[in-house]
matplotlib code that plots the C-alpha trace (Angstrom):
import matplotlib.pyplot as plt

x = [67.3, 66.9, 65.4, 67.9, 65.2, 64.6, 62.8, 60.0, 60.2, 58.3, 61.2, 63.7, 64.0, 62.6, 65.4, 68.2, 66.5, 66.3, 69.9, 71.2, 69.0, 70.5, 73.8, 74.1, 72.3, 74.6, 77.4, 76.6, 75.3, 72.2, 69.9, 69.4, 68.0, 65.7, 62.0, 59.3, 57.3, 60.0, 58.1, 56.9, 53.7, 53.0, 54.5, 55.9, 52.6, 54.4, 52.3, 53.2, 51.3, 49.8, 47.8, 46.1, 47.3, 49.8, 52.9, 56.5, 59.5, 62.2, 63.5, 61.4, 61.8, 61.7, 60.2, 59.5, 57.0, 57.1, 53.2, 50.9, 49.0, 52.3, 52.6, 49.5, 49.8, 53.7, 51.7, 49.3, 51.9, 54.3, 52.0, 53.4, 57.0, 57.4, 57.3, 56.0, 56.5, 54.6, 55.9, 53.4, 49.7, 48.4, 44.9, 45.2, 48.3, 48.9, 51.3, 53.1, 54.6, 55.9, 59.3, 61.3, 62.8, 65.4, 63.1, 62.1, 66.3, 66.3, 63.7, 65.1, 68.9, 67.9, 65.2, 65.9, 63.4, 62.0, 58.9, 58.7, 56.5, 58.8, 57.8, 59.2, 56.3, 58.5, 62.1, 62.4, 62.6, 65.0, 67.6, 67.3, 68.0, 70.4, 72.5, 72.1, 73.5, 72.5, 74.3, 72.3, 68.5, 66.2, 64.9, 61.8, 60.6, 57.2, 57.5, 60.7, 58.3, 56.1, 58.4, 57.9, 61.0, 63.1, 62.7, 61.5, 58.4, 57.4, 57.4, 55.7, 53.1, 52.6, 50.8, 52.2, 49.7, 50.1, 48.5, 45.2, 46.0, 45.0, 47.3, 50.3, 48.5, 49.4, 52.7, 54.1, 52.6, 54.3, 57.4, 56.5, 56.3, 59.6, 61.4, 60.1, 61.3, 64.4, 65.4, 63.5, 63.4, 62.8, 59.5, 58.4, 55.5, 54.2, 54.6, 53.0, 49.6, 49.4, 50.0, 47.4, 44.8, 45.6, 45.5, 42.0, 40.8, 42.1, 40.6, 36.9, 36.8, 37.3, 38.9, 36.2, 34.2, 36.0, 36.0, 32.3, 32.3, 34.5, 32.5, 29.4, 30.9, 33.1, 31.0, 33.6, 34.3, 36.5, 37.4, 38.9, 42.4, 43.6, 43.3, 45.6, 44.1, 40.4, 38.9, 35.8, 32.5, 32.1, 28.3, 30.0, 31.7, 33.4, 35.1, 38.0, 40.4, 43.6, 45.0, 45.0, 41.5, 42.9, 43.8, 40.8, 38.7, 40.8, 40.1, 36.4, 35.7, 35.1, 36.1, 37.2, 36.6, 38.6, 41.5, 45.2, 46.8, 44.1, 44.4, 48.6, 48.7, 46.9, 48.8, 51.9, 50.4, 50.1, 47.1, 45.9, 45.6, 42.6, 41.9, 41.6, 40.1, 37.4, 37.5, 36.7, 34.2, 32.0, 31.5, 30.6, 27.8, 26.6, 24.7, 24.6, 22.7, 26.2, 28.7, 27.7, 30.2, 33.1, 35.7, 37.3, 40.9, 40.3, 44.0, 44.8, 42.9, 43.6, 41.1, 40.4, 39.2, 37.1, 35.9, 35.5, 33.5, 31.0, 30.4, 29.6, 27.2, 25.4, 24.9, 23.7, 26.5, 27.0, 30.9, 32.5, 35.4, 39.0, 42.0, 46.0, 46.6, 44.8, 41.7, 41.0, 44.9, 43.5, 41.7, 43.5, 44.3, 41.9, 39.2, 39.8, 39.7, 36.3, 34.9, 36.4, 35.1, 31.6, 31.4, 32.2, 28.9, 26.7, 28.0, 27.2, 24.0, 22.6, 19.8, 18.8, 18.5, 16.7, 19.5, 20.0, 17.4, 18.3, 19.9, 20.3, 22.5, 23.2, 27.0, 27.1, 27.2, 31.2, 33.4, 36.8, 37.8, 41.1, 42.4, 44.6, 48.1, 50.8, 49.5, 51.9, 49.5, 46.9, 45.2, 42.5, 42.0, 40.3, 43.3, 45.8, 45.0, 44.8, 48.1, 49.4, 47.6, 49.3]
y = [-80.8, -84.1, -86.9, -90.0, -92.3, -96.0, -95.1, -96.6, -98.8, -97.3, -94.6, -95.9, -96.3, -92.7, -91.4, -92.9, -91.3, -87.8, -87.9, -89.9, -86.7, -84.2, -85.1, -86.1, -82.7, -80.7, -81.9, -81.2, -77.6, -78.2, -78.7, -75.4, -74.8, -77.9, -76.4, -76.2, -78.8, -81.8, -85.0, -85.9, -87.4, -83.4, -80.2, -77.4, -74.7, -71.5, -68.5, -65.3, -64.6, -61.2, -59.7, -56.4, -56.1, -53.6, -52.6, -54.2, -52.8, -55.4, -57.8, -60.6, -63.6, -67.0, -70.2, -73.3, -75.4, -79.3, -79.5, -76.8, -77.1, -75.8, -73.7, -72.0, -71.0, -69.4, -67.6, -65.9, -64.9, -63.4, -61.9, -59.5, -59.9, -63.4, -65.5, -69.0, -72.2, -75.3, -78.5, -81.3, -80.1, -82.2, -83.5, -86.9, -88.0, -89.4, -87.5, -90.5, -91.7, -88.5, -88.4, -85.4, -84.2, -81.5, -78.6, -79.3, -79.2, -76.1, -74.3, -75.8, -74.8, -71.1, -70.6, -68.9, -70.9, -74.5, -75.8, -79.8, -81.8, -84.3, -87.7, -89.6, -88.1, -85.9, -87.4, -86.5, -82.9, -83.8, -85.4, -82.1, -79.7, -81.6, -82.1, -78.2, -77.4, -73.7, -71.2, -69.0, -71.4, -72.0, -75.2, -75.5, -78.7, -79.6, -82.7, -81.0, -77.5, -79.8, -81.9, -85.7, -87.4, -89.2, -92.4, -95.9, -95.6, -92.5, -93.7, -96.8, -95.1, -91.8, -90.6, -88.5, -86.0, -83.2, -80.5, -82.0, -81.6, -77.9, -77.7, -78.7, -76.2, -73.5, -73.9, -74.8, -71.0, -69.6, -71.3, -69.9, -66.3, -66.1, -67.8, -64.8, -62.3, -63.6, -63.5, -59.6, -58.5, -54.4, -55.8, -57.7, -55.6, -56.2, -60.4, -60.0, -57.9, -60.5, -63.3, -62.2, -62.1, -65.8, -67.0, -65.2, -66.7, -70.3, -70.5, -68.6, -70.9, -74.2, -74.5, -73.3, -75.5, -78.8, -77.2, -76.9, -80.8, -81.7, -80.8, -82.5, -85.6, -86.2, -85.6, -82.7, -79.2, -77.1, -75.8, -78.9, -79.0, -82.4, -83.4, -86.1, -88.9, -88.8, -92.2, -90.5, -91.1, -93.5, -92.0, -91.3, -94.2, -93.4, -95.6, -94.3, -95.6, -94.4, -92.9, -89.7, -89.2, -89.5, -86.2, -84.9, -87.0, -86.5, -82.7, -83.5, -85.8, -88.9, -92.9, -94.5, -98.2, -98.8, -100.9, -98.7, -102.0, -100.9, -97.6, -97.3, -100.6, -98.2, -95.1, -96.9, -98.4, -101.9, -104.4, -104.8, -107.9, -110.6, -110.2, -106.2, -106.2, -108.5, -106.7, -103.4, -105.5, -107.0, -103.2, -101.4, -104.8, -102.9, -100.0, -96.3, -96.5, -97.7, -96.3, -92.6, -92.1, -93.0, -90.8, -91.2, -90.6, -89.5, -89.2, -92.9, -95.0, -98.7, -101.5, -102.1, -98.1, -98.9, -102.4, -100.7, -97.6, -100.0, -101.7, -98.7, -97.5, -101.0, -100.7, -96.9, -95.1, -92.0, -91.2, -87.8, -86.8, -86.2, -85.1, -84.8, -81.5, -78.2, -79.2, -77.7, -75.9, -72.0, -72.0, -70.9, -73.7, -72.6, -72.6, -76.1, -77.4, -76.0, -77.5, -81.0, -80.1, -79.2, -82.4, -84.2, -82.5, -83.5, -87.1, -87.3, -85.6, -87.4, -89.5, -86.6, -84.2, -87.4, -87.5, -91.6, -93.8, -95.2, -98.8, -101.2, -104.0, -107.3, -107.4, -106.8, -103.7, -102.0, -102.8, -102.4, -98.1, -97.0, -93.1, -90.9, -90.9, -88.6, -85.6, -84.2, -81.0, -81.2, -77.3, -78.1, -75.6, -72.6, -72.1, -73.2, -71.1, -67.9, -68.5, -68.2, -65.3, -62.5]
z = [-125.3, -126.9, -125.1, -124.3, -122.9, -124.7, -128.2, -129.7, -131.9, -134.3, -134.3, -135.2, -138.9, -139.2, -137.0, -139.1, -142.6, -141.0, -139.8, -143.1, -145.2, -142.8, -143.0, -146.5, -147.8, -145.4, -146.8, -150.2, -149.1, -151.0, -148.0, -148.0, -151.8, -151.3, -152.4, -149.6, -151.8, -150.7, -150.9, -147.7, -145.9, -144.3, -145.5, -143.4, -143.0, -142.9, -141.0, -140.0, -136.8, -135.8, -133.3, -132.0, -129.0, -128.3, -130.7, -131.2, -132.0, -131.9, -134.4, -136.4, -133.7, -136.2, -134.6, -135.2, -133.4, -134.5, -134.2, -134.8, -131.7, -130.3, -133.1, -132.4, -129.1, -129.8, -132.3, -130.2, -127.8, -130.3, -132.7, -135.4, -133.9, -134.8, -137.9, -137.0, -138.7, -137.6, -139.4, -138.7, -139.9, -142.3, -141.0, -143.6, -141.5, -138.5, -136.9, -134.9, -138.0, -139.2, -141.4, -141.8, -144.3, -145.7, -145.7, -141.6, -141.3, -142.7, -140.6, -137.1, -138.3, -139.4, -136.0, -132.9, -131.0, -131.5, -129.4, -129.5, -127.1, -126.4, -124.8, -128.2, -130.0, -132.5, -132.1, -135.4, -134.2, -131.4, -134.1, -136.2, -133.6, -132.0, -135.6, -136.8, -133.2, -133.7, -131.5, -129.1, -130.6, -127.4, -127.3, -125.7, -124.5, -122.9, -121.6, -119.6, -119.2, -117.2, -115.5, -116.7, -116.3, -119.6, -117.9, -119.5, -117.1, -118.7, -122.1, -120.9, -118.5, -119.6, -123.2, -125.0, -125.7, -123.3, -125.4, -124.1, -120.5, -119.5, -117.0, -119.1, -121.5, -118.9, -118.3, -121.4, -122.4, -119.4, -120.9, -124.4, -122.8, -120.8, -124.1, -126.3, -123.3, -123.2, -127.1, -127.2, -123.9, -125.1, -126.3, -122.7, -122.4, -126.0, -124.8, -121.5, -123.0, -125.6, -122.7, -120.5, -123.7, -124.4, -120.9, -120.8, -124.2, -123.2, -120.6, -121.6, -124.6, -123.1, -120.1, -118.4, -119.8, -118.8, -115.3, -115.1, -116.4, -114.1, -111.5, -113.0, -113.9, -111.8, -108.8, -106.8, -106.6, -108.3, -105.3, -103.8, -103.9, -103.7, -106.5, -107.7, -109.1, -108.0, -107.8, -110.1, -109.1, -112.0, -112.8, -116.9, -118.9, -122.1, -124.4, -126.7, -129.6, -128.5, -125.5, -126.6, -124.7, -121.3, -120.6, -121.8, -119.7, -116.4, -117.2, -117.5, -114.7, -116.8, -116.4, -119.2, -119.6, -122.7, -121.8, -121.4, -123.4, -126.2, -126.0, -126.4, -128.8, -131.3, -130.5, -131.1, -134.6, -133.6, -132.9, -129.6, -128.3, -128.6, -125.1, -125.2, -128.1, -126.9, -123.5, -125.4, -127.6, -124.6, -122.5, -125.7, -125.9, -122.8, -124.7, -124.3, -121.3, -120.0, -122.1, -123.1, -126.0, -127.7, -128.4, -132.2, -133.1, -136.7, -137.4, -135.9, -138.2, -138.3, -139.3, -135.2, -135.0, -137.7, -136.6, -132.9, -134.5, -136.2, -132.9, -131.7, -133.5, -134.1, -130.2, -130.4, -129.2, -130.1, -131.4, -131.1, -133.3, -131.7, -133.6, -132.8, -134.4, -135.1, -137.8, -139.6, -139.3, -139.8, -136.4, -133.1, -130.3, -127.9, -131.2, -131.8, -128.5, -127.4, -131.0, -129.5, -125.7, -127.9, -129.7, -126.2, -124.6, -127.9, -127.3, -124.1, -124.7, -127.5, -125.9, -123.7, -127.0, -128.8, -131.2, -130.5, -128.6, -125.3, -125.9, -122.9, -124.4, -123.4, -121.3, -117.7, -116.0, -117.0, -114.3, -115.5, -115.3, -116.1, -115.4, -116.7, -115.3, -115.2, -113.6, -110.6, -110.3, -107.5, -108.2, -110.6, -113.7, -112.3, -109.5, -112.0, -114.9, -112.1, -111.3, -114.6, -115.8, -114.4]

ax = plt.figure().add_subplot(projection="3d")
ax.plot(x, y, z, "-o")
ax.set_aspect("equal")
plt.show()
């Protein structure tokens, strides 16, 4: 299910060491004997998942989820009838520039399902599966699950992290679920008890949450339907260092001022320009009586992130922690996601708790908003996550 769009460029080298290791150990037939303790930037975080709900009684299902966010949520659902590998983990990393290596070959060729996101961010994984060609392997991808097309406009339009969209979230599970039913379908009702306790958890732990912000932020109901796009009410201003953030703040009812050239210039590991980096300069001038927080990539460190995060905090801003994968790796998806939805409130919150005092700066009022793109789904949370709870 590899992805034959326009790659970044960022991929490129990478892609030709994965398949040049891949190849080049195959052939030797020593691939397989490579120690788990390859040299690489992350290391493969083998877990074997269990859970209490109900009993199994098929065979051990292996899997292999590129990113442990992915990883998991397959884990949850399987629970002691699958052995779950998640590659990329490492917290010190940033998981955009991963490089595989023999070892990830190894795991992908021997697993009878592989979860990647897709949207370029792990091509790496795409290469692997597509080169192992591994008879009877599902292949599940989520920028297919939720139906972004491989087209240059996605890649150019669209972030690529879909784990912190809730309703992407949803279906991608859903996916998950039907994947594991149809490699052991004897132990469907095992899956489906285990499925209806993560839908439940997700969304108690935080999806609820960002519903309920929604609704305060970004001034309508959860009830409404349409729901494509909103034009927010515009009454909360974040700023944020890489596009990662946009999901999150559709899903909470939040504007973000932070240029999109910014925000995907860092994501991609380049420099923004002068102009958006002045842009993003000048509204976080503007004090946190005008911009209420800034969200922080702490896995997509450049000199700008740093250079931006001391501007904010010289103007008072308060700065709330956002990470690509599962940190620290031991806690469950839905775990880590209401600590980052937490840490969102307490940002947003700090003059009110007296944690900062108010700042008014000296930039005109933020006029410049952009908003998350790339969501076809027009039932917010509440309605969405119903319908895929059953």
């Amino acid at each position: 299910m590899q992805t034959s769009g326009p790659k970044r460029s960022r991929y490129v080298i990478p892609a030709i060491v994965v398949v040049v290791i891949l190849v080049v150990a195959a052939a030797a037939g020593l691939y397989l004997a490579i120690q788990h303790s390859q040299s690489s930037t992350m290391s493969i975080a083998s877990t074997t998942s269990s859970s209490t709900t109900g009993t199994s009684s098929g065979p051990m299902i292996n899997i292999v989820a590129a990113e442990n966010f992915w990883g998991s949520l397959v884990s949850q659902l399987a629970g002691t009838h699958g052995n779950v590998t998640s590659i990329v983990s490492d917290p010190n990393t940033d998981p955009h520039q991963y490089e595989a290596n023999a070892a990830d070959a190894k795991a992908i060729a021997n697993a009878q399902l592989v979860i990647i996101n897709g949207m370029q961010y792990d091509t790496w994984a795409s290469l692997l599966i597509n080169a192992s060609d591994t008879p009877g392997q599902i292949v599940l991808d989520a920028q297919q699950v939720v139906g972004l097309p491989d087209t240059p406009a996605t890649y150019a339009n669209i972030n690529p992290h879909l784990w912190y969209s809730p309703w992407y979230v949803n279906d991608t599970v859903h996916a998950m679920y039907n994947a594991l039913v149809k490699i052991d379908p004897t132990d469907e009702a095992y899956f489906n008890a285990n499925y209806v306790s993560l839908n439940s958890s997700l969304y108690q732990t935080y999806m609820k949450v960002e519903d309920s912000m929604r609704v305060q932020y970004g001034g309508s109901s959860s009830t409404v339907v349409q729901d494509v796009l909103r034009q927010y009410s515009g009454n909360v201003t974040i700023e944020a260092t890489e596009s990662i953030v946009q999901f999150f703040a559709n899903a909470t009812g939040l504007n973000i001022a932070t240029p999109v050239s910014f925000m995907f210039a860092v994501a991609e590991g380049n420099d923004p320009s002068p102009s958006a980096i002045a842009t993003m300069e000048q509204q976080l001038s503007a004090g946190n009586q005008t911009i209420r927080c800034l969200e922080y990539n702490i896995q997509t460190v450049m000199p700008i992130t740093q250079t931006i995060k001391q501007v904010a905090t010289q103007y008072q801003i308060p700065i709330a922690d956002v990470s690509e994968t599962v940190q620290p790796p031991g806690l469950t998806f839905q775990a880590w996601q209401g600590g980052e939805v937490a840490q969102l409130q307490n940002c947003l919150n700090s003059i009110a708790l007296g944690n900062l005092p108010a700042h008014v700066g000296t930039a005109s009022p933020v006029t410049q908003t952009t908003k998350s793109v790339g969501f076809q789904y027009q039932i917010p949370i509440a309605e969405r996550w119903a319908t895929r709870s059953q």
